[in-house]
C-alpha positions in Angstrom: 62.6 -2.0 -22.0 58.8 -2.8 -21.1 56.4 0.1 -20.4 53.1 0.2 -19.9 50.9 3.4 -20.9 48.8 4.6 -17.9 46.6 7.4 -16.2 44.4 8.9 -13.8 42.0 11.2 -15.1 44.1 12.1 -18.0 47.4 12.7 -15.9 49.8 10.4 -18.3 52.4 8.6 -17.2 54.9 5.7 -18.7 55.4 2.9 -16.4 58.4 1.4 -16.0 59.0 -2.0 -13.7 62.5 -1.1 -12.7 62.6 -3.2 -9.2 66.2 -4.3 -11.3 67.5 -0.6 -11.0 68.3 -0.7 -14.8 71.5 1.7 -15.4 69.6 4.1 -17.3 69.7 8.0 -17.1 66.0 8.5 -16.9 65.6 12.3 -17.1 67.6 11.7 -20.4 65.2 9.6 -21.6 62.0 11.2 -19.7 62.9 14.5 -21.8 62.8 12.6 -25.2 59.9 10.0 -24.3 57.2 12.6 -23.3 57.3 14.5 -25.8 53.9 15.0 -27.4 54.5 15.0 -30.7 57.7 13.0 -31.6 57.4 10.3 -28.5 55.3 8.6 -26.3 53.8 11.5 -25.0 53.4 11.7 -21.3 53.3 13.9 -17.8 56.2 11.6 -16.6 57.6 8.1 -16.2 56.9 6.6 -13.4 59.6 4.2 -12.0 58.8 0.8 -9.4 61.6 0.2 -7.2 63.0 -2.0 -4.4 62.7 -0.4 -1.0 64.3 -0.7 2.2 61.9 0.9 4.5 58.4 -0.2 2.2 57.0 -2.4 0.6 57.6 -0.7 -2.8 59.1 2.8 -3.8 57.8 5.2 -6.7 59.7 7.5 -8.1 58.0 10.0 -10.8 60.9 11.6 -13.3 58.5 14.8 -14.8 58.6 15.2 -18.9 61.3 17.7 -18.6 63.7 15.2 -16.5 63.4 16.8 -13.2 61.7 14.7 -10.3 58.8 15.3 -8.5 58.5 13.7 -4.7 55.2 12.8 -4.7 52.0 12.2 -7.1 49.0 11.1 -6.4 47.6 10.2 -9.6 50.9 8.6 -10.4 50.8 6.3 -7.0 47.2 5.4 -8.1 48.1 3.9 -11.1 51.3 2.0 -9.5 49.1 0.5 -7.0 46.9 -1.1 -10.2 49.7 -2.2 -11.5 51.6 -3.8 -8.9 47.9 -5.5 -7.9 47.5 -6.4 -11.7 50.8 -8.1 -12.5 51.3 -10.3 -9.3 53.7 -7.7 -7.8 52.4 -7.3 -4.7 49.1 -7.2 -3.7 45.8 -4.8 -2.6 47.2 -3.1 -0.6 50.6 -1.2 -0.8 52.8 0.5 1.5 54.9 3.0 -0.8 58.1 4.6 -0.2 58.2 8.9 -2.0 60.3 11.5 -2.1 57.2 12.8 0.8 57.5 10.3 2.9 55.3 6.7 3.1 51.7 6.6 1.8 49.7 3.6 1.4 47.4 2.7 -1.3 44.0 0.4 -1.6 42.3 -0.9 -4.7 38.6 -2.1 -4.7 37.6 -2.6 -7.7 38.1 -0.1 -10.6 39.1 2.9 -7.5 42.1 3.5 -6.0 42.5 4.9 -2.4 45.2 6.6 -1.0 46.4 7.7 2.4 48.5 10.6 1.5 49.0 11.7 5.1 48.5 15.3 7.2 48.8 18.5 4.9 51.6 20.4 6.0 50.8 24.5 6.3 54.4 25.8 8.2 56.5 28.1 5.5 59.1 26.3 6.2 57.9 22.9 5.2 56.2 24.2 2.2 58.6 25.5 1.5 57.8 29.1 0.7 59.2 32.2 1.7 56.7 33.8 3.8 56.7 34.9 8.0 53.9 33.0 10.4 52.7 29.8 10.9 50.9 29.8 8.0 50.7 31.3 4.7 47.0 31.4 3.8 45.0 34.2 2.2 47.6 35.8 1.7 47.2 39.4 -1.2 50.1 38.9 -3.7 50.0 41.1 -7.2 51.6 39.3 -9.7 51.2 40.7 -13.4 48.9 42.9 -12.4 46.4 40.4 -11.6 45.3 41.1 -7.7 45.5 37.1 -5.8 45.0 35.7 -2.3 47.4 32.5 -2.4 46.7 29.5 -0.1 50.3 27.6 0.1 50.6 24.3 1.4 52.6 20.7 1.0 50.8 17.5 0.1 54.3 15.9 0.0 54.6 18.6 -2.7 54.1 22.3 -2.3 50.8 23.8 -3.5 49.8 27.1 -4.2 45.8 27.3 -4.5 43.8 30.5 -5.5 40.0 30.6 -5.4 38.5 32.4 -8.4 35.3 32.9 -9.7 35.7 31.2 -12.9 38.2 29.2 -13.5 37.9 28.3 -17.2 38.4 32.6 -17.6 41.6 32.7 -15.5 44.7 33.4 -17.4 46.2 30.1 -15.8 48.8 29.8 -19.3 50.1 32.9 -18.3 50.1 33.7 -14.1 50.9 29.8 -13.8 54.5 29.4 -15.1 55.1 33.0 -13.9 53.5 32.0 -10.2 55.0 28.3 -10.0 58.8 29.9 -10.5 57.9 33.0 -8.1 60.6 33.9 -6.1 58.9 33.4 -2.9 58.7 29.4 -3.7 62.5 28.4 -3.7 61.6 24.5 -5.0 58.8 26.3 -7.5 55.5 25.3 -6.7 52.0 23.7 -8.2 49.6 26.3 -9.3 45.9 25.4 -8.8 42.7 27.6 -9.5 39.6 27.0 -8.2 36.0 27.4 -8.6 33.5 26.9 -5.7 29.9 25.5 -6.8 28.8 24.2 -3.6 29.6 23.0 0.1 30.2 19.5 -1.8 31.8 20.3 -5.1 34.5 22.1 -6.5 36.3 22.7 -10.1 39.8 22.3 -10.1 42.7 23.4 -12.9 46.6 23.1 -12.2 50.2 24.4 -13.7 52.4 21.4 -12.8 56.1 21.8 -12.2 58.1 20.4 -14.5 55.2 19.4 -17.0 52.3 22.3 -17.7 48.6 22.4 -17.2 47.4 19.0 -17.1 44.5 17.3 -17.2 44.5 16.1 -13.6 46.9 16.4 -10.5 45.9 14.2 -7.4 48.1 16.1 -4.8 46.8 19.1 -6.4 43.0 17.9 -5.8 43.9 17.3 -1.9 45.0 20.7 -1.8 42.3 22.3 -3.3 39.9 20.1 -0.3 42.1 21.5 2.1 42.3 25.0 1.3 38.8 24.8 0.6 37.9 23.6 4.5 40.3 26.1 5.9 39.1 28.8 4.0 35.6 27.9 5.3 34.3 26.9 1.5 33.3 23.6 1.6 32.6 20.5 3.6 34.1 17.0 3.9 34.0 14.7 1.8 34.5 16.6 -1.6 34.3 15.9 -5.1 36.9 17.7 -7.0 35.7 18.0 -10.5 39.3 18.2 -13.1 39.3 18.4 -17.1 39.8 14.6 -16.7 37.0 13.7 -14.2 36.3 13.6 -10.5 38.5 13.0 -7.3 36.9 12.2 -4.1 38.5 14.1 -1.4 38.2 13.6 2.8 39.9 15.2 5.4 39.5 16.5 8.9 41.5 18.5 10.4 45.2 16.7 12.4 44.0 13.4 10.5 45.2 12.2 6.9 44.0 12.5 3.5 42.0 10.3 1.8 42.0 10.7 -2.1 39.6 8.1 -4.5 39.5 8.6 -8.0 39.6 5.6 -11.0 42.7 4.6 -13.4 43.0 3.4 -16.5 45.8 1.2 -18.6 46.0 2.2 -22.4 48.9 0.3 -24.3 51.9 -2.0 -23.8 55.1 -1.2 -25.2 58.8 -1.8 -25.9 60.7 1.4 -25.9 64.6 1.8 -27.6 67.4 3.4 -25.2 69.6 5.9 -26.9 73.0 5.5 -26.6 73.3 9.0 -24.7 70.7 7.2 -22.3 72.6 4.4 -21.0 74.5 4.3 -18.2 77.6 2.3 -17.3 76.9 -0.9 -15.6 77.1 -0.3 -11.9 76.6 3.3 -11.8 74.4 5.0 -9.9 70.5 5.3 -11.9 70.4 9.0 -12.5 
């Protein structure tokens, strides 16, 4: 099987062209491949598929085999890919776990439209009363936190901190992202204000860990950031990996720029234990 080694910012990913819907269980395999030390080493596969209702669809199985509905990063570096081996062409209509979001490439940037943030609970979804779950005072560990929850297709929980490379993130992440009030877990980000125009972002990823970037993440950082009255639009969203360019206005999409970069080609080996039957339904 061909895979090609790819990433924004430092959010890693293995991408498969699997428009053939090979019969292959890929959370199996995901589990094995992006492993650090002994494989690949990756934040995810990412999978090209036929569509129905899009031009494309992505799917994103996480390094611990669960899936993820939508990445931002990962959609960026489909979109160079598909542009880059004749697949289809600038400009890309994807199908997600979130719904339909479009991509654009100019030159060494991608673009996407990720669409409205979505602030109900419900659609979060996390287990809070109102309208809205922002600034709200949770204690967790006995660290005192104002959470800002929200879905970018994925849920988000953002906190704004002073400094963000002091927060114990390795600890209140994993114990925040599985919090009972988050039934689906969540996405922990951290964030640091430095001005009305730039921001520092870190995130605990579901399913993978800290990483070195996290695209939805970086939209809901902007977000949170203009509802909480902390910065302006557009934003620069500075992660370990680099910078995101963030725009949004309130009722209207967002708009998410950042570069991507392919490393290696490859051929990887199925495992028995990671083959399907032929004909069966691609786990």
């Amino acid at each position: 099987m061909l895979f090609e080694k790819m990433h924004g910012l430092g959010n890693d990913f293995i991408v498969v062209d699997d428009r053939d819907a090979a019969p292959v269980d890929w959370p199996a395999l995901a589990r094995r491949v992006c492993r650090r030390a002994t494989g690949i080493g990756a934040d995810g596969i990412l999978l090209i598929q036929e569509s129905g209702s899009a031009d494309l669809r992505m799917r994103l199985i996480n390094a611990d085999g669960s899936e993820a509905e939508m990445c931002g990063n990962g959609v960026r570096c489909l979109a160079a890919y598909v542009a880059d081996h004749g697949i289809a062409g600038e400009r890309v209509v994807w199908e997600t776990g979130a719904g339909r979001v479009v991509t654009e490439r100019g030159g060494t940037l991608v673009s996407v439209d990720m669409g409205p943030p979505r602030f109900h609970p419900r659609e979060i979804p996390v287990d809070l009363a109102g309208d809205r779950a922002i600034d709200v005072p949770l204690e967790l560990d006995g660290e005192q936190l104002r959470i800002n929850c929200l879905s970018m297709g994925n849920p988000h929980c953002v906190i704004v901190v002073d400094d963000i490379d002091r927060f114990p993130l390795e600890r209140i992440g994993p114990r925040l992202g599985s919090h009972h009030l988050f039934p689906r877990q969540t996405n922990v980000e951290i964030v640091q204000v430095m001005s009305r125009t730039r921001m520092r972002q870190r995130t605990f990823e579901r399913g993978v860990g800290e990483t070195n970037a996290c695209g939805t993440g970086a939209c809901a950082v902007a977000v949170a950031g203009q509802v909480l009255g902390l910065c302006d639009t557009p934003v620069e969203v500075r992660l370990r990996g680099g910078s995101l360019h963030i725009a949004w206005s309130p009722g209207e999409s967002v708009h998410m720029t950042g570069p991507v970069e392919r490393v290696f080609t490859g051929h990887l080996q199925l495992q028995p234990a990671e083959r399907l039957p032929v004909g069966s339904r691609p786990g």
